[in-house]
N, C-alpha and C positions, 0 to 999 in steps of 0.2 A: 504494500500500500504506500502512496508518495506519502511526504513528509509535510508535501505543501499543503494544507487543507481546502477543499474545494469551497470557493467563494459563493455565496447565493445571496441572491437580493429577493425579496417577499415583495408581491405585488398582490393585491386584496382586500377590497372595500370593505371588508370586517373585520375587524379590530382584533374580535378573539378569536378568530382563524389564524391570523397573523399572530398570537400569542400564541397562540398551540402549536404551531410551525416552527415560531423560534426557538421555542422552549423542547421540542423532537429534534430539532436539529444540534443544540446547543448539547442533547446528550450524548453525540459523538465526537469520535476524536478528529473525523478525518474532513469536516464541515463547520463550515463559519458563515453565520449570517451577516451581512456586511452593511446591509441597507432593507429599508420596504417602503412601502409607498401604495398608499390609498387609492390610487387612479390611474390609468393609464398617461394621463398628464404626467404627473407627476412618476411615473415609473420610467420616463424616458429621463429626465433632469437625474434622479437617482443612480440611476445604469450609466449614465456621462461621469457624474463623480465618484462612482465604485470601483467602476470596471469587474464586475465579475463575472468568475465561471458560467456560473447559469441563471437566470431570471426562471423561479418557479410564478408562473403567471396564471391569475384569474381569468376570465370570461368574458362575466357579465359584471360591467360596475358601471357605474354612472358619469356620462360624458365622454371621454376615450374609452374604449371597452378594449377588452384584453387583444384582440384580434389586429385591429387597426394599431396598438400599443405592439405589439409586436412587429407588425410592416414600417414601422417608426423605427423600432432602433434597428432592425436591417438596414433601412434606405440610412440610416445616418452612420454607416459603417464600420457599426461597434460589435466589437470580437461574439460576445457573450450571447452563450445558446439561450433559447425559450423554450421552458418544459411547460406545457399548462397543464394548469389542473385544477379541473374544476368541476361541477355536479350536472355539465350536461355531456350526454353520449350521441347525441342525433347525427348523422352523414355533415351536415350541412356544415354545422358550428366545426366539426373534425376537419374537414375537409377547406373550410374557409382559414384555421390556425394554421396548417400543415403551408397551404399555399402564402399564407403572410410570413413563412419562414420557421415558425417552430418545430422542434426539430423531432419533438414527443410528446405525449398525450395520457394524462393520467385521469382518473377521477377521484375525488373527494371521498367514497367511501369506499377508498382503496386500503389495505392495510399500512400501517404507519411503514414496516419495515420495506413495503412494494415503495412509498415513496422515495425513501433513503437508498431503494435500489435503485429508481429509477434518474435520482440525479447522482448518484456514482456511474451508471450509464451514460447519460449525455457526455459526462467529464472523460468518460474513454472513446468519444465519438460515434454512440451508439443512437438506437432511435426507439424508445422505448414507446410503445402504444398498449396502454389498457387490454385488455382482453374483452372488454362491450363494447368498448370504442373499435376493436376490428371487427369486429360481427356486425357493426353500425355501417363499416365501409363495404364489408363483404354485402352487407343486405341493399345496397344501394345497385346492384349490378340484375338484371332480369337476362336476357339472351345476350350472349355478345355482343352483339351489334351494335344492340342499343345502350350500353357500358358508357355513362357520364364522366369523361374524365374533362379536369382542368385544362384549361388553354398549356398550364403549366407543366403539368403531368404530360399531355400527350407533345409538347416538346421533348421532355424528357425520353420517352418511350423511342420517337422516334430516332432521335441520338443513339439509344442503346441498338435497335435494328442497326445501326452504320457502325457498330460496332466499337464505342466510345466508351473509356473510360469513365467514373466516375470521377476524374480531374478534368478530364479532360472536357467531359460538358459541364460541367462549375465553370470552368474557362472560356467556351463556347458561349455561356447564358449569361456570363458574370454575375454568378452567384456562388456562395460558399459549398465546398462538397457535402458539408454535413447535409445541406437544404437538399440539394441534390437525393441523397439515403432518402430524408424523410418524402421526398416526392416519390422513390421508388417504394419504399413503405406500402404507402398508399394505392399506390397505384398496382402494385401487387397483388393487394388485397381486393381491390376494386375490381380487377380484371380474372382474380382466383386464379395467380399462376404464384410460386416461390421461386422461381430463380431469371437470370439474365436469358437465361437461352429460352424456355418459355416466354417472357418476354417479348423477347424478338420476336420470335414466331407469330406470336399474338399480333404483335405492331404490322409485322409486313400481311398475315390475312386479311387484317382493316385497315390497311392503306396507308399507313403513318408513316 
């Protein structure tokens, strides 16, 4: 285990969620809350004077909502991944985090020890997704054909058909690879295939 402890800033219109989070995290040794911040406003000004490892981010809060609070500190070029986590499971809300850049997807009435795993995961470049939140992607898919994926996603897809790295389309889309994963994530699950070469296949049957 590094030595460094993984940095996390709380982002969470409720007070004693954010108390409960700092007080689960403050009982490890290998994480440190550095910052939090009641609003998606105010979680970008936070994550500017922090800089940390991962932003565990809310949803739903009032005024910036956790989604658009994410597409923020992407576009503003800052290192620190976005884990959310929050009490809703639907395609839409999953699907709309994933594409504003978050890199994982947990929920609220996940066990305390799945959250602690789940941002030691981001911290090793992983992309950690709920277990209802993939049944929510997977259920969003009926015939292939008609498989809703993002504008985002099916760039990505396509890349992988031509046979592209995961650097190599972060460099192609000018986006971070990790965002990259979390579109394959998704878009894996969306489409019901587990690997690159499924994938492809998938991508060149429908035309990507």
């Amino acid at each position: 285990m590094s030595s460094t402890p993984i940095r996390v800033v709380l982002v969470d219109d409720h007070a004693v969620i954010r108390a409960g989070m700092a007080q689960l995290l403050a009982g490890t040794d290998d994480i440190e809350v550095v910052g939090q911040a009641e609003n998606g406003e105010r979680a970008l000004e936070v994550v500017r004077e922090t800089d940390p490892d991962v932003v565990l981010m809310d949803l739903q809060m009032p005024g910036v909502d956790g989604v658009t609070a994410t597409r923020n500190i992407k576009a503003a070029g800052l290192r620190s991944d976005v884990l959310v986590l929050t009490s809703y499971s639907d395609s839409e809300r999953i699907v709309g985090a994933l594409d504003a850049g978050a890199v994982g997807y947990l929920l609220k009435d996940a066990d305390p020890d799945d959250v602690l795993a789940g941002i030691r995961s981001v911290s090793r470049g992983e992309s950690p997704i709920h277990p209802r939140a993939a049944r929510a992607l997977l259920g969003v898919r009926s015939a292939p054909p008609q498989v809703q994926l993002t504008s985002r996603e099916t760039e990505v897809l396509g890349l992988v058909r031509e046979g592209l790295a995961n650097k190599q389309i972060a460099r192609r889309l000018d986006i971070s690879e990790r965002t990259v994963k979390a579109h394959l994530t998704s878009a894996f699950a969306r489409i019901g295939v587990v690997d690159r070469t499924q994938a492809a296949l998938w991508a060149e049957r429908n035309g990507l």
